[in-house]
C-alpha positions in Angstrom: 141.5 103.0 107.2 139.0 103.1 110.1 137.5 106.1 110.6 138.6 108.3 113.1 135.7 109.5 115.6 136.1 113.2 114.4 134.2 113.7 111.2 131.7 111.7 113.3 131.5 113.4 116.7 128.6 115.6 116.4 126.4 113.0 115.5 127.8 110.5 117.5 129.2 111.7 120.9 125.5 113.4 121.7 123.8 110.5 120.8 125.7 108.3 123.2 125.1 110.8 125.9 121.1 111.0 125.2 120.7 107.0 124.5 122.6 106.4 128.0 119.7 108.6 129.7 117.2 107.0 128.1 118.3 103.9 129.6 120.3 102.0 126.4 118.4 99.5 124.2 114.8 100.2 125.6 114.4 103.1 127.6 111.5 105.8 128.4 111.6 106.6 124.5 112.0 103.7 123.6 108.3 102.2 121.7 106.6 99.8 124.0 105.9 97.7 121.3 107.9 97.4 118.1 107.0 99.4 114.9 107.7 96.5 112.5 106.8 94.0 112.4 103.3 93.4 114.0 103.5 93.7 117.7 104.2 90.5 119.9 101.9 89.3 122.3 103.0 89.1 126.0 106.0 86.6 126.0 105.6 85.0 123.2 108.4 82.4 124.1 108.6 79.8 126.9 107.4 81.1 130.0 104.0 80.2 129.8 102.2 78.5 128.2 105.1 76.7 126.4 106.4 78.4 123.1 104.4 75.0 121.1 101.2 76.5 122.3 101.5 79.9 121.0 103.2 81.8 118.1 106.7 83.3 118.8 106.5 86.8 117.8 109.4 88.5 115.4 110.5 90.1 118.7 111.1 86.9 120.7 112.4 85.0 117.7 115.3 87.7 116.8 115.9 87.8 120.6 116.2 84.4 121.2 118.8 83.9 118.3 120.7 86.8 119.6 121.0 84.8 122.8 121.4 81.3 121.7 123.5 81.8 118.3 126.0 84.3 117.0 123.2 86.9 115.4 119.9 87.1 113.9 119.7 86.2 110.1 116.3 86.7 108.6 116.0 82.6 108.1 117.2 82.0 111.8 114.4 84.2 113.0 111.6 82.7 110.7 113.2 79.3 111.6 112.7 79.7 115.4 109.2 81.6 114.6 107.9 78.4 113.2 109.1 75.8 115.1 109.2 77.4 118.6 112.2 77.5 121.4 112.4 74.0 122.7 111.8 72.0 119.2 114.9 74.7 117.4 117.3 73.8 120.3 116.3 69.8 120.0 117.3 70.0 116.4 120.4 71.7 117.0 121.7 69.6 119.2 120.8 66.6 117.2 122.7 68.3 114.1 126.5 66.7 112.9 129.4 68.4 115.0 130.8 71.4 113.2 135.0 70.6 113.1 138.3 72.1 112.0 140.1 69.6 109.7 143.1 68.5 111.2 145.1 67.4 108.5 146.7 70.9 107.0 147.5 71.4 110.9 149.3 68.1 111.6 151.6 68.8 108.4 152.9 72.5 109.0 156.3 73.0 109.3 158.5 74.0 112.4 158.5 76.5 113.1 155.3 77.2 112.5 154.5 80.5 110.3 152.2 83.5 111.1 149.7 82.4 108.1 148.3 79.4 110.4 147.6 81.3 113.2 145.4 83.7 110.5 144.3 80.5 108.6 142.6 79.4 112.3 141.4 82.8 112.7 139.4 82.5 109.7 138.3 79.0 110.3 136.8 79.4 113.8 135.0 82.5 112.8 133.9 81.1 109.5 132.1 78.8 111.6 130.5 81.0 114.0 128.9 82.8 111.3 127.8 80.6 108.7 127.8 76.5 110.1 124.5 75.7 110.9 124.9 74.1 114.4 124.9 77.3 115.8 124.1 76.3 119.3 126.6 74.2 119.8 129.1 76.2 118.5 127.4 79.5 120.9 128.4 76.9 123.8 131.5 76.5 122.5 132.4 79.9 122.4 131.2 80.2 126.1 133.5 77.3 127.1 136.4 78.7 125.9 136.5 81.3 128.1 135.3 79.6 131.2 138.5 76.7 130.2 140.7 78.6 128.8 143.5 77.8 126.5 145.7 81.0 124.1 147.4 81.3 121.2 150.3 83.2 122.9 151.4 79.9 124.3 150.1 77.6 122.4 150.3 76.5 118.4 147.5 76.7 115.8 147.5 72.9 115.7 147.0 72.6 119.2 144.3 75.1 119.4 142.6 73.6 116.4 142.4 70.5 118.2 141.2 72.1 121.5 138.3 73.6 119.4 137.3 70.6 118.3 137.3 69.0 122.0 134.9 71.6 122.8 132.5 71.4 120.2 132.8 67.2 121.0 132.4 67.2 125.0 131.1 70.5 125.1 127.5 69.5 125.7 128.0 66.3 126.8 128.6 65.6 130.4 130.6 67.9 132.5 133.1 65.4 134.1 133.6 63.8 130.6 134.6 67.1 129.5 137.1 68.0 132.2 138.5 64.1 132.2 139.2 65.2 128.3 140.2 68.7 129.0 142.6 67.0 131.9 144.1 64.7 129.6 144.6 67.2 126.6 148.2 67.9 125.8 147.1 71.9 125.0 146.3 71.9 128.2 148.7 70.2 129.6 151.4 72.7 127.9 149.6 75.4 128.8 148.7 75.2 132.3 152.3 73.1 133.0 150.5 69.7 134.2 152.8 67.7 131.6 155.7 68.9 133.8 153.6 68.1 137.1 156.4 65.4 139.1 157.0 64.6 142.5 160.6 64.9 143.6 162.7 61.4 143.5 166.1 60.1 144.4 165.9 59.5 140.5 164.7 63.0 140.1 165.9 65.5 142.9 164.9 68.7 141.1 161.7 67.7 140.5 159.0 69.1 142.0 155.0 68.8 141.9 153.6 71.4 139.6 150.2 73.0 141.0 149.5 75.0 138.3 146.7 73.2 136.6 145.4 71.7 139.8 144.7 74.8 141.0 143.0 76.2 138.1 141.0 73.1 138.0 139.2 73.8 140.8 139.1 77.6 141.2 138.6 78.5 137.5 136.5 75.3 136.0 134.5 73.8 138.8 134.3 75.1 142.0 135.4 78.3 142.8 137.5 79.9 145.2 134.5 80.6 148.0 131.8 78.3 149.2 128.3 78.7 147.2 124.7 78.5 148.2 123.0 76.6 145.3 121.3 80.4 144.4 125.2 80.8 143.8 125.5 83.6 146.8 128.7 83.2 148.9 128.6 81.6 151.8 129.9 83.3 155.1 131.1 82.9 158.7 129.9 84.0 162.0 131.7 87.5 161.2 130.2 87.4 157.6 133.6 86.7 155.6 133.6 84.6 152.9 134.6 81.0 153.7 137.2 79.1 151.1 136.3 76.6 149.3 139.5 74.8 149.4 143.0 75.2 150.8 146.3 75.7 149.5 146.6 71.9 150.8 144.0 70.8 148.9 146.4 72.0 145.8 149.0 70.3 146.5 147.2 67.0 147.2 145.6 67.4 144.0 148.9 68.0 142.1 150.1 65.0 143.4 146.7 63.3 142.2 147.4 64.9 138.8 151.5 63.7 138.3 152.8 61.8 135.9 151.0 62.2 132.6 153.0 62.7 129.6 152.5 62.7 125.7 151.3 60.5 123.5 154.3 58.6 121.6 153.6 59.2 118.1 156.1 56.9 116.5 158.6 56.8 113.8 157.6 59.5 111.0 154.8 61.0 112.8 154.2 64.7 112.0 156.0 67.3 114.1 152.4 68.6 115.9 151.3 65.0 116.5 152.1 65.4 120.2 149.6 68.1 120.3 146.6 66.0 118.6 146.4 62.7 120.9 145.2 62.6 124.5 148.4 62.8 127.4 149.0 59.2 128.6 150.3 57.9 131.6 154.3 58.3 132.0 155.8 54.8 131.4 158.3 56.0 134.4 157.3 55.0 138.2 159.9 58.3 139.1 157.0 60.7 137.3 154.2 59.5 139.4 153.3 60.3 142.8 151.4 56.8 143.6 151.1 57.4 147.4 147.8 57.9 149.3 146.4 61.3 148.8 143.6 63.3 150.9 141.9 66.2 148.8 138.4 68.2 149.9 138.1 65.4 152.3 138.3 62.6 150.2 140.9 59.9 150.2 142.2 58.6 147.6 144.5 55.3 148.2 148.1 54.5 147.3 148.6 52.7 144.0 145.6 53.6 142.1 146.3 54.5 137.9 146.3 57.5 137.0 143.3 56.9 135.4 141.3 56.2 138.4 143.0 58.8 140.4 141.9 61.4 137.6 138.1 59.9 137.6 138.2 60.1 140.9 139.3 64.2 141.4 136.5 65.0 138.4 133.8 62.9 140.1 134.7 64.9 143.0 134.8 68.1 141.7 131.6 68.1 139.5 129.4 66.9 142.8 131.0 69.3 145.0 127.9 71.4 145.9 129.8 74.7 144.4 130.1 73.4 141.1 126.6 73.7 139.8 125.9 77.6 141.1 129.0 78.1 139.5 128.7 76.9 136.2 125.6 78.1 136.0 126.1 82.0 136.9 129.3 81.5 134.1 126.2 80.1 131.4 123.5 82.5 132.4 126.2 85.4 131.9 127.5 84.5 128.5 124.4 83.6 126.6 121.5 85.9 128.5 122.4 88.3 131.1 125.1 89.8 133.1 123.5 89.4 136.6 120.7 86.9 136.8 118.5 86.5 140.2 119.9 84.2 143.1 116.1 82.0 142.1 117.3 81.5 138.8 120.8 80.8 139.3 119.0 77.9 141.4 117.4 77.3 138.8 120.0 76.1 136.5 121.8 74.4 139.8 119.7 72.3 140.2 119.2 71.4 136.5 123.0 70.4 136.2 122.9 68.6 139.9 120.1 66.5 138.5 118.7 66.9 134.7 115.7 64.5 135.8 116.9 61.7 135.3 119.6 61.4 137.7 122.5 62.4 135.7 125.0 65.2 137.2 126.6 68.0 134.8 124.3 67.2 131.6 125.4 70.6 129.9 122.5 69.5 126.8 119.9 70.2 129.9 121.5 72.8 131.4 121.8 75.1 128.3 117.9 74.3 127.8 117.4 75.9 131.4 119.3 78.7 131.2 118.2 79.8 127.9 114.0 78.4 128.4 114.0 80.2 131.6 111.0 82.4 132.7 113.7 85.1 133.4 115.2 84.6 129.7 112.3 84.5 128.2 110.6 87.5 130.5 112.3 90.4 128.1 110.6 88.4 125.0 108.1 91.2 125.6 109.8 94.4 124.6 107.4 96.6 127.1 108.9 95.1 130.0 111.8 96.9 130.1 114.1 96.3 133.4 116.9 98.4 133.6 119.4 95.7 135.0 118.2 93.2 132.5 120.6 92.3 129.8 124.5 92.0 128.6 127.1 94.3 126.8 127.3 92.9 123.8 131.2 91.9 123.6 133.1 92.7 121.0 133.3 89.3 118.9 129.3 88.8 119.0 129.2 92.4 118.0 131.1 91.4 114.9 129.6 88.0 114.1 126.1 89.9 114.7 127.2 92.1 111.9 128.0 90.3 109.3 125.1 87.3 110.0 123.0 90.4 109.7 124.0 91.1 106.3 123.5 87.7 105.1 127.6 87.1 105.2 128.2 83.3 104.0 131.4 83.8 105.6 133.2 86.9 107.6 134.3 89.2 104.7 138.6 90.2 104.9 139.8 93.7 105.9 141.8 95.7 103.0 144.6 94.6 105.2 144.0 91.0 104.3 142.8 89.7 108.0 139.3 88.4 108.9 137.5 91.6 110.0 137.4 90.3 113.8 138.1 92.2 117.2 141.5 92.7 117.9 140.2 92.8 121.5 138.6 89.2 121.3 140.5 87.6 118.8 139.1 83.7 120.0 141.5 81.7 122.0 144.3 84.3 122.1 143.0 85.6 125.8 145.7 87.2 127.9 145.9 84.6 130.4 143.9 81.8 131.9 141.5 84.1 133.4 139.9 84.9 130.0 139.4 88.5 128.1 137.4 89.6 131.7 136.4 88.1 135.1 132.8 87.3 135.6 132.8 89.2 138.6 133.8 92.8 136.7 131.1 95.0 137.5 130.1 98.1 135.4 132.0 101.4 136.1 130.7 103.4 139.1 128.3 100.9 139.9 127.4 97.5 141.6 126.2 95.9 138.6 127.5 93.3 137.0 128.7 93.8 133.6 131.6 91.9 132.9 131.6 92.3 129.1 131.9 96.1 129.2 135.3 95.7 130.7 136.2 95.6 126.6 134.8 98.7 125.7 137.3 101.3 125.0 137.6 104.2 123.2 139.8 101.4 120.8 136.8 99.5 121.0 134.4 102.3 119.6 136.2 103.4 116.7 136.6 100.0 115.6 132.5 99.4 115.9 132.1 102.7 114.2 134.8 101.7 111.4 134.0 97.8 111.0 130.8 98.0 108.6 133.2 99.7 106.2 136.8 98.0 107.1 136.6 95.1 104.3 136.3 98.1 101.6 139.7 97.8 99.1 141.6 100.5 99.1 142.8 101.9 96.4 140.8 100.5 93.8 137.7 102.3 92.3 134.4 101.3 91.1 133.0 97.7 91.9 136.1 96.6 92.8 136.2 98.2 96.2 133.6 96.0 97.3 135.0 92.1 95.9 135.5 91.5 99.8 131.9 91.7 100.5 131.1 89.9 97.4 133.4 86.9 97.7 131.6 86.6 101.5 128.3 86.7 99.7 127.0 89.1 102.1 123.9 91.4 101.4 125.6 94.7 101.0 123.3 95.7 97.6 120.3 94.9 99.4 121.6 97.3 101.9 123.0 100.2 100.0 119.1 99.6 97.8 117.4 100.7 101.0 119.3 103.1 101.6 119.1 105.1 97.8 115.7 104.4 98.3 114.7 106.6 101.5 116.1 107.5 105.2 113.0 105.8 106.2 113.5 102.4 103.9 117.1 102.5 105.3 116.1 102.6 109.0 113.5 99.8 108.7 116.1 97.7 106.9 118.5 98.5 110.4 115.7 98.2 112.3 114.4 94.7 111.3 117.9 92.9 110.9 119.7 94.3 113.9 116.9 95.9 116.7 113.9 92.9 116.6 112.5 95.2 114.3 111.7 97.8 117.3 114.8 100.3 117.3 114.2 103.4 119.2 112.2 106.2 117.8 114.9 108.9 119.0 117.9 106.6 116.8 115.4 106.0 113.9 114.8 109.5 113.4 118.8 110.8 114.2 119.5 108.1 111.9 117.0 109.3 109.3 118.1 113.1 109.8 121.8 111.8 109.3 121.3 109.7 105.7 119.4 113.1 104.4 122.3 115.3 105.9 124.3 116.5 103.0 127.2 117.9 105.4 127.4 113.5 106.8 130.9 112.3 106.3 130.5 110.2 103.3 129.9 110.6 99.6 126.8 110.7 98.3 127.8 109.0 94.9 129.1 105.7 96.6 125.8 104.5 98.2 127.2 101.3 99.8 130.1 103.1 101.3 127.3 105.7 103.1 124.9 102.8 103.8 128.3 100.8 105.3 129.3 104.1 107.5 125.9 104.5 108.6 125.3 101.3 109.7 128.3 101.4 111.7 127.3 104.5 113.5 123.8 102.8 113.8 125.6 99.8 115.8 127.7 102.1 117.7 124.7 103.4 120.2 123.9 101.7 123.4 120.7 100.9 122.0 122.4 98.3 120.1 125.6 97.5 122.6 123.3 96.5 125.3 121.6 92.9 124.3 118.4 92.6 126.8 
């Protein structure tokens, strides 16, 4: 079982309250320069000089992997300490595609049972925290809540595909992308564009869909107001925000968008084929709307393809001036901070309106600015503290964090027989189109943006507390309790040795894997008091049980929830 918070609340409940006045992850108390290792040099990354011209720090390295993959593991960090920023990211994106294999997919029966949907589970985050194009797969992540597909409409197979569309077009161009996510059948399903037809004296019920069309342009490219390129709203005369499209505007582009259907897969095909092969143009005339259509001012003449019709609406939409402030606030917010300046929002703009070379929407160039950026890199110095700096760190990266830090080879299984993942973040099983949270959720009581925190429950906290432990088997004794860790290959006797050897061993093992080895003096020594307390709610004669509970409580405080 999870703990429950009571055996824990005297230790934990006053810690919260004190680490929340002391500002989170690196307040007053917090050392202005890390304990171990050495201390780093003023930025040690890539504001400047360039990170080739200097050593990255410890600090800097086991921030930047925190940012750009899904946790620190000890040969991450002396990876990116040796070969600097900009050379780590040039290799990963020249690394082989990480992808599910389709084939178990395409053959499952109909209907389809539970143990697919858990066999994706596992395969996705199996990925995240032990297939070395890490990168890649961080932007995928990302992507898949900006275009958003779910598991509570659609299949495993046709998630499993989407996945792999992602990690494919995800860093490619931004109109290849949406022309594939346009023509996917996932999507198509799940936003209703594969029943998108205009009414017909061969078809009088019919009617144009908008659905997808709409969420195409206020969910995946440009937004619902007008944008500066900083990505601040635009407004009138009377200072209200001004649309950036109109609800005729929708229905032109549903019209644009009709008559695509799916993929014939011929005699004997699999049952899920229709899911694994791009939509196709309707063989009907009566499914497609080939008259002339005017959308954001552009026209678009009678009897074009559908084909050129879609080209068209992507070109459109990714060089519609909102596009690149608004893909860009999405990127800074997953992978770095919550609310990034208007200048470098601009920044990244401008990046993915022109990467240098001419070329619109080059995500490969974009991801490079918003994770090389002086801002970025600024907090690569753990003096500078700046209070709005920073992201709540959501509740999947909390997990895959976790287990990356122990060395995991793959994300051990609870005693209940699941991947030990966030029921709140399960990937691609959001609520709705709109994701787990809105990038405009700010934090509570406040004007700050902190979207991720929307997450954090009470739920939430009990299961941080209870996930160190959570793969434990219950009821076996001995060795046996702990074949989940083993069969993941994570480091859980290197941890329970640090912690039989001393509270202060312990906390520099914590400190080193999980807080750029620079955790706060006021949760080093709670967390040293707490391993010598013999009243702590654990048994002194199971040492990796303790060391587990302990470094859940450890990962519980704001000092570790807050990522700046």
């Amino acid at each position: 079982m999870h703990p429950t918070l009571a055996p824990w609340s005297r230790w934990v409940l006053p810690l919260l309250v004190l680490l929340s006045a002391c500002g989170g992850a690196n307040g007053p108390n917090s050392p202005a320069t890390p304990t171990e290792p050495p201390a780093p040099s003023n930025s040690q990354g890539q504001v400047a000089p360039p990170a080739s011209a200097q050593k990255v720090s410890f600090y800097a390295a086991s921030r930047f992997a925190e940012q750009a993959s899904f946790g620190p593991t000890p040969a991450l960090v002396a990876e990116i300490q040796a070969k600097g920023f900009e050379r780590w990211m040039d290799e990963q994106l020249a690394l082989p595609t990480s992808q599910i294999d389709l084939a178990e997919y395409r053959s499952a029966p109909r209907p389809i049972p539970r143990s697919y949907y858990d066999r994706l589970s596992r395969e996705v985050t199996q990925l995240f925290v032990a297939a070395p194009d890490q990168l890649r797969l961080r932007a995928t992540w990302t992507l898949s809540q900006i275009l958003v597909i779910s598991l509570r409409k659609i299949e495993p197979p046709g998630v499993a595909n989407w996945f792999n569309l992602l990690q494919q077009h995800g860093l490619g161009r931004y109109g290849d992308l949406l022309n594939a996510v346009s023509r996917n059948p996932a999507m198509g399903y799940y936003l209703d564009n594969i029943e998108n037809r205009p009414r017909s004296p061969q078809c009088p019920a019919c009617a144009p869909n908008e659905n997808y069309a709409r969420e195409l342009m206020q969910l995946f490219s440009i937004g619902v107001v007008k944008l500066h390129p900083d990505g601040t709203p635009v407004r009138d005369a009377k200072g209200r925000f001004v649309e950036s499209y109109s609800q005729r505007d929708v229905e032109e582009l549903a019209r644009v968008l009709s008559g695509w259907s799916w993929k014939d897969p011929g005699p004997g095909a699999s049952a899920w084929a229709f899911y694994l092969d791009p939509m196709v143009p309707s063989p009907f005339s009566r499914d497609r709307d080939a008259g002339a259509k005017r959308m954001l001012g552009r026209e678009f003449p009678a009897g074009q393809s559908h084909e050129k019709d879609l080209r068209d609406a992507v070109d459109l939409l990714v060089n519609h001036p909102n596009t690149a402030p608004f893909v860009a606030q999405r990127f800074i917010q997953h992978f770095v901070k919550s609310q990034p300046s208007s200048a470098y929002v601009a920044r990244v703009s401008a990046k993915f309106r022109d990467n240098g070379q001419g070329v619109v929407g080059d995500m490969k160039a974009v991801l490079k600015a918003v994770l090389l950026d002086a801002e970025a890199r600024a907090g690569d110095n753990p003096s500078q503290f700046v209070a709005q700096d920073g992201k709540f760190r959501e509740p999947l990266l909390f997990a895959t964090a976790l287990w990356r830090g122990m060395e995991c080879r793959s994300i051990p299984v609870t005693h209940g027989g699941s991947a030990a993942i966030p029921r709140s973040q399960e990937p691609f099983n959001a609520e709705s189109v709109f994701s787990f949270y809105a990038p405009t959720d700010r934090a509570a009581g406040s004007n700050l943006l902190a979207p991720e925190q929307r997450l954090f429950t009470q739920t939430e906290l009990r299961d941080r507390l209870g996930w160190p432990s959570s793969a434990i088997s219950y009821p076996p004794t001995g060795r046996q309790r702990y074949d989940n860790y083993e069969q993941a290959g994570c480091a859980l006797d290197e941890l329970a040795g640090q912690f039989t050897r001393s509270p202060a061993a312990f906390a520099d093992w914590v400190s080193r894997r999980y807080f750029r080895g620079a955790i706060p003096p006021t949760l080093r020594n709670t967390v040293q008091q707490f391993v010598s307390d013999p009243q702590a709610p654990f048994q002194r004669d199971d040492y990796r049980n303790a060391a587990l509970m302990t470094l859940g409580y450890t990962l519980s405080t704001p000092s570790y929830g807050v990522m700046r």
